[in-house]
N, C-alpha and C positions, 0 to 999 in steps of 0.2 A: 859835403854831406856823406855819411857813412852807409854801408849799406843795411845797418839794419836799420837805421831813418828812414834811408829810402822803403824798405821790405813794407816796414810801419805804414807809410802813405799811401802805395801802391797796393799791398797787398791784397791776393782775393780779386782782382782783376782780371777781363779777360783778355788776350790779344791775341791776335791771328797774324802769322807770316804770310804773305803772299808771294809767289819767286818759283817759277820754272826750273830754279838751279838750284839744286838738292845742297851746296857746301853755301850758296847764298844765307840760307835757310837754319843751316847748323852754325854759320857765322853770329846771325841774329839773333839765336836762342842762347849762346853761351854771352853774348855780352846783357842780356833781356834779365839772363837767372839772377843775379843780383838784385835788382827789384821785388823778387817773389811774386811773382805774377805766373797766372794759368795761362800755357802758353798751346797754340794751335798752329795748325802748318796748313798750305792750301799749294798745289804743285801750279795750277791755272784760274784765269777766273772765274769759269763756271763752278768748281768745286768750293771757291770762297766765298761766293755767291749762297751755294748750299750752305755751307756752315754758317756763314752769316744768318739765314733764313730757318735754317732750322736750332742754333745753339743760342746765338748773339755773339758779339763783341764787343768791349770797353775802347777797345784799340785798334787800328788795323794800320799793318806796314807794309805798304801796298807796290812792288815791281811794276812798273811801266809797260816793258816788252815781253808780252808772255802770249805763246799762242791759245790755241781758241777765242778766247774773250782778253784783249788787253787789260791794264792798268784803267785808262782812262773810260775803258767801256765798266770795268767795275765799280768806279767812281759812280759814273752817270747813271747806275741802275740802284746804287743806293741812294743816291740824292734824291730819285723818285720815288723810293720807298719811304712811305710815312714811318714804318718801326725802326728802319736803319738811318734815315737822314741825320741823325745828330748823333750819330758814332764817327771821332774824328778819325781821321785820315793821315800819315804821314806817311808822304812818295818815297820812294826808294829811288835813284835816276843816277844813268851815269852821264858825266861833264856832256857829251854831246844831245841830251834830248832835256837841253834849256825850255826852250819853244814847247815842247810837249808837259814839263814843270807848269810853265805860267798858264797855260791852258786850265789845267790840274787846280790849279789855286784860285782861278777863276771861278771854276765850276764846286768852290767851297770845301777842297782841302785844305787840310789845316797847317801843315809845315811840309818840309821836303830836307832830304841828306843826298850828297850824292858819293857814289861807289870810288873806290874804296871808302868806308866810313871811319870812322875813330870814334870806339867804344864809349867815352866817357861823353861826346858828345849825343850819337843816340840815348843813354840812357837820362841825359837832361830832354831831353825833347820829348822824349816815350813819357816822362815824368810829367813834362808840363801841359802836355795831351791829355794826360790821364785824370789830372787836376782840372783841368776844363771840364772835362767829360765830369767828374764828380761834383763841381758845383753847376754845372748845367741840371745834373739829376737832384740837386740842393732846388736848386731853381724849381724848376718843373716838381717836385713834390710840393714846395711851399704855394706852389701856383693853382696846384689841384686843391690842394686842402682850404685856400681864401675862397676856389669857385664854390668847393664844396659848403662850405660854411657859409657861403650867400644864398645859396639854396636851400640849405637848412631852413635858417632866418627868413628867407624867401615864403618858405613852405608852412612854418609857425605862424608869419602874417596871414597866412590866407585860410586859416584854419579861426581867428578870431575875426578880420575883417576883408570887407568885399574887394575882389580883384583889381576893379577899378581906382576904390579908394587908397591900396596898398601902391597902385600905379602912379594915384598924384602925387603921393610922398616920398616914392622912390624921383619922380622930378624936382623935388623942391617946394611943394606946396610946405606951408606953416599951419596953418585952419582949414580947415574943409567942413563949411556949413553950405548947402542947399535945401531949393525949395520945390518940392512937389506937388503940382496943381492936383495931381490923382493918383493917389496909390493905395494898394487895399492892404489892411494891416489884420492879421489875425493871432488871439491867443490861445492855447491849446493846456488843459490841464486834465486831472484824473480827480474825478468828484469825490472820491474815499480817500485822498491821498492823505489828509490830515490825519483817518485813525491806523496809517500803516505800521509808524513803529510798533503800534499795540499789537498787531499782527503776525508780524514777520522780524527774522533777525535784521539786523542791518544791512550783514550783507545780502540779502536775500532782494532786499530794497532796493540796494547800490545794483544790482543786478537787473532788478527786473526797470530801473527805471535808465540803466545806459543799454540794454537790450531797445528799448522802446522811442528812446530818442534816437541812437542808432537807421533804426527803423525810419523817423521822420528827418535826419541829414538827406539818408536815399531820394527818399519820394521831394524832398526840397531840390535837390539836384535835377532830381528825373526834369521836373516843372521848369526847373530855372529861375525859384522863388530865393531870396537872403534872407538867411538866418542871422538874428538880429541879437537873440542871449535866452541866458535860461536864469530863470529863477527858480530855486529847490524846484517842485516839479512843474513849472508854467516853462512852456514853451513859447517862441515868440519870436513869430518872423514877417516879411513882408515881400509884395509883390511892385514893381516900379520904381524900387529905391536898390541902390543907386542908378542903378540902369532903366528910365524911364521906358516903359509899355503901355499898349494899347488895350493889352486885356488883363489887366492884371489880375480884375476881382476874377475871370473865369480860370485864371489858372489859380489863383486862392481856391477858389471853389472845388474846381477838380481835385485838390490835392487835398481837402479837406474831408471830400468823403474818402477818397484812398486812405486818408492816415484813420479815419474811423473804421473802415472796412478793415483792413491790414493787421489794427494794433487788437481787434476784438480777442485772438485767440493768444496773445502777450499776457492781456490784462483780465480775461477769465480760467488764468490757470493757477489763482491763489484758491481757497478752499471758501474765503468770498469776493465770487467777480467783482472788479471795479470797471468804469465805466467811464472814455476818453464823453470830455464836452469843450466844446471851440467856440470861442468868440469873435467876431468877423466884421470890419467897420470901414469904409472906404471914404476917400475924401482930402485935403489939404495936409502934409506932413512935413514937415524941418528935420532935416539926418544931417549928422554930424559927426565930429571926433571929439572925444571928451579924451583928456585925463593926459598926465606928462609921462608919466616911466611907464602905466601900464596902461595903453591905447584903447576904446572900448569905441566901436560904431553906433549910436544911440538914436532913438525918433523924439520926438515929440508932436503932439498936435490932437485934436477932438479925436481923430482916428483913433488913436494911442489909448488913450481913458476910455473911450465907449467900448475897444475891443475888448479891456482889461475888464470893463463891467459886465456886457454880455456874455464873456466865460462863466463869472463867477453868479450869475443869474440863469446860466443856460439849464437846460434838465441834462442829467445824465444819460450822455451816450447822445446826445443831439450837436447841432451845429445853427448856432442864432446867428443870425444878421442884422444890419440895422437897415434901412428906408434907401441909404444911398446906392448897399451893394445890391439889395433886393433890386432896385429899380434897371442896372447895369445887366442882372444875371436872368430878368423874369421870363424870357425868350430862350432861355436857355436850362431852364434848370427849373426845376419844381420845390414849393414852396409851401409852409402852412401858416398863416396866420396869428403871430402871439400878439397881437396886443402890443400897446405903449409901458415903456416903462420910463420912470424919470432918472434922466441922468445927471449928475451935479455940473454944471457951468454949463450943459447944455438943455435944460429941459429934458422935453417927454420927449423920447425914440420909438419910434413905430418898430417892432422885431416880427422878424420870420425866422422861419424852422429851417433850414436846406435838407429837401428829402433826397433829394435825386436828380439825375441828368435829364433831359428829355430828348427821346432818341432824336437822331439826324432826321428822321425822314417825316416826320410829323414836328419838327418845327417852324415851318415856316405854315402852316395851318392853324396855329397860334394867333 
């Protein structure tokens, strides 16, 4: 191979002499220039040490017997170095320090030449060093980018469905249908939303309604509630799915006045206020994966329909319950009396109003 083949494949490389013997050193760089390679000199090995740690190296042609720091003491401080460990190594030794070679090679140098050398074979060796070293860094970039790229994708599923659920599929589940003896399910909309385009530009819209759900990811997070999907502006999530709890309606609850409290000064800064109303329905629910190419976490169950009703029945700027969460939360939170309404496949539902928490210290006087 020619050397500007060689220049071509090497070139832009770094490599460091190492050698206490100053014509050792001028040896190695007149036969090295051929390759086109960026070449550095180290007289001992604390100094190679430094330019290692402070420059880098592609290469290193490392002397054995050199005082302060040997050969194999600068071996043994790069192989403990995470940034240096995979910069190879090729021993420089003369005929009598074999024994000190195999050591060398053990401890994951890469080749070895011994003194006097002959040119053309260092620069095959330096060459096929350097080719390692560059499909090592071939490697390790392609290795970064697949992790990186799982993580991505990692971070896109978790962003449409539940941690858990993302967990079974990464094992190998096909289906994932469960069933939830209690979980409270609630839907969240803005009572004006219908005459908004009449109102407002679109983007003004697009604005004021990814500012506002923004707002209820937060307070979803804060709680430790699943966000379940959005329809144009109904919101819709749940407490106990997939990760079964204990309280779920009262952390529904909690969060349900936070997003009414929170979003008031969002939703009164059009020139006419609109006004968030919540539907809130607790009870037996089926969550699932729907769909092939694009995955969607979904519920179904009486919960599901009653909350969808009680939104779209609630008064605005209120927060309606049905019989089951009322009965879960009445110890806990203050309530006003609406009346039954009828709901299709389940009859009349007894609703209340969710006004408020009741402080910690007059609860249990209740």
């Amino acid at each position: 191979m020619g050397s500007a083949a060689v220049s071509e494949q090497a070139g832009g490389a770094r490599v460091l002499i190492v050698d206490d013997v100053a014509a050792n050193r001028f040896v190695a760089k007149k036969c090295l220039d051929a390759l086109g390679v960026q070449l550095r000199e180290a007289g001992d090995g604390e100094e190679a040490l430094a330019i290692l740690r402070g420059e880098g190296a592609d290469l290193v042609l490392l002397d054995l017997e050199m005082p302060k720091l040997d050969g194999a003491g600068v071996l043994s401080a790069m192989k403990s170095d995470a940034a240096l460990r995979s910069v190879p190594v090729l021993i420089i030794s003369s005929n009598e320090e074999v024994h000190s070679v195999a050591k060398c090679l053990e401890q994951g140098a890469d080749d070895y030449l011994t003194k006097p050398f002959e040119p053309t074979i260092l620069r095959a060796r330096a060459r096929a060093c350097l080719e390692r070293r560059r499909l090592h860094e071939q490697e390790r970039v392609a290795r970064d980018a697949l992790v990186a790229e799982r993580e991505r994708s990692d971070a896109l599923l978790l962003n449409v469905l539940p941690e858990s659920v993302v967990r079974r599929l990464k094992q190998g589940e096909k289906t994932i249908a469960d069933r939830f003896d209690e979980a409270t399910v609630f839907f969240a909309d803005v009572a004006e939303a219908a005459n908004l385009p009449k109102r407002v530009s679109p983007e003004r819209a697009l604005a004021l309604f990814d500012e506002l759900f923004s707002l209820f990811d937060a307070l979803l997070e804060k709680h430790g509630i699943e966000k379940i999907k959005t329809v144009s502006d109904v919101y819709i999530g749940a407490a106990g799915v997939p990760e079964q709890r204990t309280d779920h309606a009262q952390a529904v609850a909690q969060m349900a006045l936070e997003m009414q409290r929170e979003s008031a000064g969002i939703l009164s800064s059009l020139a006419e206020p609109m006004h968030l109303r919540i539907g809130v329905s607790t009870g037996i629910v089926l969550g699932g994966l729907v769909g092939k190419s694009r995955f969607t976490y979904d519920l179904w169950g009486d919960p599901v329909r009653a909350a969808a009703f009680l939104v779209g029945c609630a008064p605005p700027g209120s927060i309606q319950v049905d019989g089951a969460t009322h009965q879960r939360l009445i110890d806990e939170f203050m309530f006003e009396d609406r009346g039954g309404f009828y709901v299709e496949g389940q009859g009349e539902v007894h609703t209340y109003l969710l006004t408020g928490s009741v402080p910690r210290e007059v609860r249990g006087a209740r």
